[in-house]
C-alpha positions in Angstrom: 126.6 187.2 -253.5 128.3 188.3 -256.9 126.1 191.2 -257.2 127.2 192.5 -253.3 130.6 192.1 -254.5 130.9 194.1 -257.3 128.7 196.8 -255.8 131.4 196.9 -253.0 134.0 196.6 -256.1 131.9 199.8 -257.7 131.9 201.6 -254.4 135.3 200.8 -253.3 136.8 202.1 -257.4 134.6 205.6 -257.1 136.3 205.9 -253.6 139.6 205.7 -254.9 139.0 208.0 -257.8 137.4 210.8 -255.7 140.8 210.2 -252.8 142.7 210.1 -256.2 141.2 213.3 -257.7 141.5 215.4 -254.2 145.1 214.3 -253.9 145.9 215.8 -257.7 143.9 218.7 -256.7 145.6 219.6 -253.5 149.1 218.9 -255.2 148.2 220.9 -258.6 147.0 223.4 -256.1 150.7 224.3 -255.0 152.4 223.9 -257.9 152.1 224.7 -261.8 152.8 221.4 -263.2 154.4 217.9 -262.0 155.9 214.8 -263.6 153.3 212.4 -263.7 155.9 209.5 -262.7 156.5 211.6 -259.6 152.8 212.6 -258.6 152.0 208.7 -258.7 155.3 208.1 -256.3 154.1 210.5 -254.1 150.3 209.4 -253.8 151.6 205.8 -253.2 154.0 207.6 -250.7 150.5 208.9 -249.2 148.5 205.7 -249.2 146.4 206.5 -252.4 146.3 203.7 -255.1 148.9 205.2 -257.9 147.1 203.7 -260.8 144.5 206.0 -259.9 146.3 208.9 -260.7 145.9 209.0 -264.2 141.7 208.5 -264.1 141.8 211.4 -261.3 144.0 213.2 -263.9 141.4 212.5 -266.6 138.8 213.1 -265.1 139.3 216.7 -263.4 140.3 217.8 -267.4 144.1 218.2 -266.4 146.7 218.7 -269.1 149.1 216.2 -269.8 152.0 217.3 -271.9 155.4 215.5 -272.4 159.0 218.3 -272.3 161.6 217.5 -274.6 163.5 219.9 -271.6 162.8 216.6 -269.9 163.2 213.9 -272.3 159.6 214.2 -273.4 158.8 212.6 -269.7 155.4 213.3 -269.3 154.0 216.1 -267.1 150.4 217.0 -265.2 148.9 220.7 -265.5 146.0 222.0 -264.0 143.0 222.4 -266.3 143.1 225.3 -268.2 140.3 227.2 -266.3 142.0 226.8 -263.6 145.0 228.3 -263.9 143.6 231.5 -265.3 
């Protein structure tokens, strides 16, 4: 029974990082950078887990840079290949 339940615990993570990594794709997608703060609002807004975020940020090789413009608040960019 323990091993069912953390394969459905395994299963039920990966699904959240790929909803996760889709949602930061389609929102990177419009824009050229986003708070991070905001980005996690909005996914919880949209019914994805917000502490996935910043795995699904990780993992597709985004940039995450804090602006002193913005009192070093910390913001997302698309991974440098694909923004050129």
């Amino acid at each position: 029974m323990a091993a069912i339940a953390e394969r459905i615990e395994a299963a039920t993570k990966t699904e959240q990082l790929r909803k996760a990594e889709a949602f930061v794709r389609g929102r990177l997608a419009e824009l050229d950078r986003i708070r991070l703060e905001l980005l996690q609002d909005i996914a919880h807004d949209e019914g994805v887990d917000p502490w996935s975020i910043p795995r699904a940020v990780e993992a597709l090789g985004c940039r995450v840079e804090e602006l002193p413009e913005f009192g070093n608040r910390r913001f997302v960019f698309p991974p440098l290949e694909a923004s050129a």
